[in-house]
N, C-alpha and C positions, 0 to 999 in steps of 0.2 A: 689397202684393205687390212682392218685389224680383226685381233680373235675375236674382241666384241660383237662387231657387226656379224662377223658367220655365227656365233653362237644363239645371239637374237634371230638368226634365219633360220636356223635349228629350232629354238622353242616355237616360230611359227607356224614351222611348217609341222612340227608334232599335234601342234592344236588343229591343224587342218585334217591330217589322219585320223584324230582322235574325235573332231567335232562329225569328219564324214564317214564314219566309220561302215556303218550299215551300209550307204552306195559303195564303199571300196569296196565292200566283201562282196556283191552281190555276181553270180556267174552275168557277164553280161556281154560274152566273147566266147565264140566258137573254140572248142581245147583242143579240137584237131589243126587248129592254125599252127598253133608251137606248144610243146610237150609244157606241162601244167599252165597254159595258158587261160586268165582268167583275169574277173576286175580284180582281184587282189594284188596283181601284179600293178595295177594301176600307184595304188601307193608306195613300190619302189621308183616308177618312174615319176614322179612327183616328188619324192623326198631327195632323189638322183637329181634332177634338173633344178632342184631349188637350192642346193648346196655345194654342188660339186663344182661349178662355173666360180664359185666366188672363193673356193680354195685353190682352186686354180688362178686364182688373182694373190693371194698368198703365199701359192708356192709358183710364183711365176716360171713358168717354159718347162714344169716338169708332164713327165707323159702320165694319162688316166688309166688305169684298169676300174674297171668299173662290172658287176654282175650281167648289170639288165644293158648296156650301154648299146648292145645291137636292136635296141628294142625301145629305148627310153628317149633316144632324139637327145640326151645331152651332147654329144659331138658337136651339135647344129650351134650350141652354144657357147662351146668355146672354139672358134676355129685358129687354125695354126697350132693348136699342140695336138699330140700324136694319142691316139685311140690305141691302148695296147690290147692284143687277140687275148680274151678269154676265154678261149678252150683248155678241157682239161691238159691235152698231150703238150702244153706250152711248159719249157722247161729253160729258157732264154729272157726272162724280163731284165729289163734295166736294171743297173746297179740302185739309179733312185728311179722312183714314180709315185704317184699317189695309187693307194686300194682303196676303193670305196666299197661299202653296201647298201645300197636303199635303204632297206628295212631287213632286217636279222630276225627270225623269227615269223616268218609269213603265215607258218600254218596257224601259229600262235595268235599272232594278230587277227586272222580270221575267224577265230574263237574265243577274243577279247578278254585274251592274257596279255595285259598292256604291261605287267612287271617285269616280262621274258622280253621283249620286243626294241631292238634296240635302232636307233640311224648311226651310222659310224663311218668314218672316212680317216685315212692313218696317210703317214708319210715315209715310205723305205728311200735311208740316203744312205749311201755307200754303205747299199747292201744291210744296212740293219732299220727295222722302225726304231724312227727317234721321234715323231709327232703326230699328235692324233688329236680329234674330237667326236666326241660320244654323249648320246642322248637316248635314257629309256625310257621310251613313251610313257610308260606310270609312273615315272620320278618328275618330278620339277627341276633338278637338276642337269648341267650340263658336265659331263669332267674333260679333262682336258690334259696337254702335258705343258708346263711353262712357268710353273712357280717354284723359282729358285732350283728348278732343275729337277723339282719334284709336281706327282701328277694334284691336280687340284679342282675345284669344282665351283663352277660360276653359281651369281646368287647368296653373293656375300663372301667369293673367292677364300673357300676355303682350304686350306692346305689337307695331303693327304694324312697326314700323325691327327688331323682335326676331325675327320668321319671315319678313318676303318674303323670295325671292331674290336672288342680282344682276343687275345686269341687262344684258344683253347687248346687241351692237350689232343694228340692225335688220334689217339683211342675215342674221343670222345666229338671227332668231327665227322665229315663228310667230304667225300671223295664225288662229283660232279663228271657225267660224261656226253657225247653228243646222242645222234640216234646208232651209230653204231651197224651202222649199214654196210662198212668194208669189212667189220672183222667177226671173230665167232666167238663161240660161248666162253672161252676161258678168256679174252679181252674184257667180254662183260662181267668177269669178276671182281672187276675194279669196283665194283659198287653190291657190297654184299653186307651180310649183319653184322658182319666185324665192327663196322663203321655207324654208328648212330650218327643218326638226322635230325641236324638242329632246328631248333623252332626256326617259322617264319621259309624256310627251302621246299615249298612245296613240287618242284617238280625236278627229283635229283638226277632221275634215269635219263632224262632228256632234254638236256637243256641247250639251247642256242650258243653258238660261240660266244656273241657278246655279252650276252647277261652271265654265264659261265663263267668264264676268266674274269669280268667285271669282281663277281665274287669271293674270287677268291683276293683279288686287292681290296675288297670292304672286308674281310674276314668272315664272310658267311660258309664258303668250301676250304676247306685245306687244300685242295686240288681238283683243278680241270682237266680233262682229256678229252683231246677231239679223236675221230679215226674217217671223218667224211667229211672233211674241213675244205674251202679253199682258201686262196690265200686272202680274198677282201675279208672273210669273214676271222682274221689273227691278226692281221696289221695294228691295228687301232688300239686293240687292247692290248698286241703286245710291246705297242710301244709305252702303252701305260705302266705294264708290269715292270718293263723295264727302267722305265722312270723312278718306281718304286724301288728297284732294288731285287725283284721278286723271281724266284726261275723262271724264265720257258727256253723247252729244251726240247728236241727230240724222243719218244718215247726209249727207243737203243741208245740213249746218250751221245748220241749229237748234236751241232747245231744246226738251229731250222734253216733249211734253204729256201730262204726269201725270191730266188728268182725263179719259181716254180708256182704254176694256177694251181693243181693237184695236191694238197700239199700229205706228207706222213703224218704218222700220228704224235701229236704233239701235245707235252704237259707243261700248265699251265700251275707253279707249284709255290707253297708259300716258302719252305724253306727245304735244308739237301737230306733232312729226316723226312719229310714227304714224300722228294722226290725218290728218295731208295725204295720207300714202302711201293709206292704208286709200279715200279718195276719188279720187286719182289712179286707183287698178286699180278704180274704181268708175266712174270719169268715164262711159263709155259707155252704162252703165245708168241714172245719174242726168241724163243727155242726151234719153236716148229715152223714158224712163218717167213722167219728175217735168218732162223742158221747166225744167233749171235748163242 
């Protein structure tokens, strides 16, 4: 199995979500069966079983975490490698395994913001991501990690120095966070007027891990922050950023603990003048929260 072929399974299967889009979104599933259960969920278990079996022919005998995996039937399709438990209290994963996520960004997709929306599937080997592939439904684009050790993007295999942006000075960027459901008000001053919003970043308060972090390796954010992350939804792009050269790091400055579902909150940074800033307008919270 080569990158080619899963990449081409990726552009198909996006054309699939994106061709069906109106039946995946429609409630067509009782929600009292499983807590947000609905046909939206349909399109991660589709994007899950069309992918994830043939990265697992890539990364032979390694174990899957996967989102929907109790729910998606991909198991059924790779048998003999190991289904690892996605629950949050899991603080024990393998040194390596693959994270996948169906689809990143569901609510978004169901309201046909196909630019937030991403399919992503990552590779942690000894304990760090070193590989990943990533497709956002509104790009045409695949990126990927394997060119010359830098991240790159099929469709004419373009190197990463070949599509990020430039990159602007810090006063005059944007700072990106998720929803922000673990933490409180002075976390959300990571995203305040200090920071102007570049053109084209239309949704900065809330964006999806993958397009997020994606971001900030195209040069559209200076900095991602998640605070209700798990861990399929960093694998992917942080083995990108790390390809790049780019920070992710613990919000208290450490390093991420890749064998935890649950993960802290994590920035996602262009370079160590962002990452200071992003903890300076963070200071307050990491005083009273964490006692650093």
């Amino acid at each position: 199995m080569d990158l080619h072929t899963i990449t081409n399974v990726f552009r198909d299967t996006g054309k699939v979500l994106l061709d069906d889009w109106e039946k995946l979104t429609d409630i067509a599933t009782e929600k009292e069966n499983r807590e947000g259960a609905s046909s939206v969920l349909h399109a991660d278990w589709i994007a899950e079983r069309a992918y994830v079996p043939l990265l697992s022919q890539l990364w032979p005998g390694v174990p899957v975490l996967c989102e929907e995996a109790g729910t998606s039937g991909v198991a059924d399709l790779i048998p003999g490698v190991s289904i690892l438990d996605h629950e949050d209290n899991v603080t024990d994963l393998p040194s390596t395994f693959m994270s996948a996520d169906g689809v990143d960004g569901s609510a978004l997709y169901a309201n046909g913001v196909f630019t937030l929306v991403s399919m992503m599937a990552g590779l942690v080997k000894d304990g760090k991501p070193q590989a990943s592939v990533l497709m956002v439904l509104g790009e045409k684009e695949i990126y990927h990690t394997g060119i010359n050790g830098k991240p790159g993007v099929f469709y004419g295999e373009r190197s990463y120095e070949e599509w990020r942006l430039p990159i602007r000075p810090l006063k005059q960027s944007l700072i990106g966070t998720d929803d922000n459901k673990s933490v409180d008000a002075n976390f959300r001053r990571l995203v305040i007027t200090k920071l102007l919003g570049s053109d084209g970043t239309r949704y900065p308060l809330n964006v999806p891990s993958g397009s997020g972090a994606l971001s900030v390796l195209k040069g559209n954010l200076a900095a991602y922050v998640t605070s209700n992350a798990r861990n399929w939804d960093l694998v992917a792009t942080a083995a990108l950023c790390n390809a790049a050269g780019l920070i992710v790091r613990c919000l208290d400055g450490s390093e991420v603990p890749w064998n935890v579902v649950r993960m802290p909150p994590v920035v996602f940074a262009r370079d160590e003048e962002t990452f200071a800033y992003v903890q300076d307008v963070a200071k307050d919270w990491l005083l009273t929260e964490r006692g650093i």
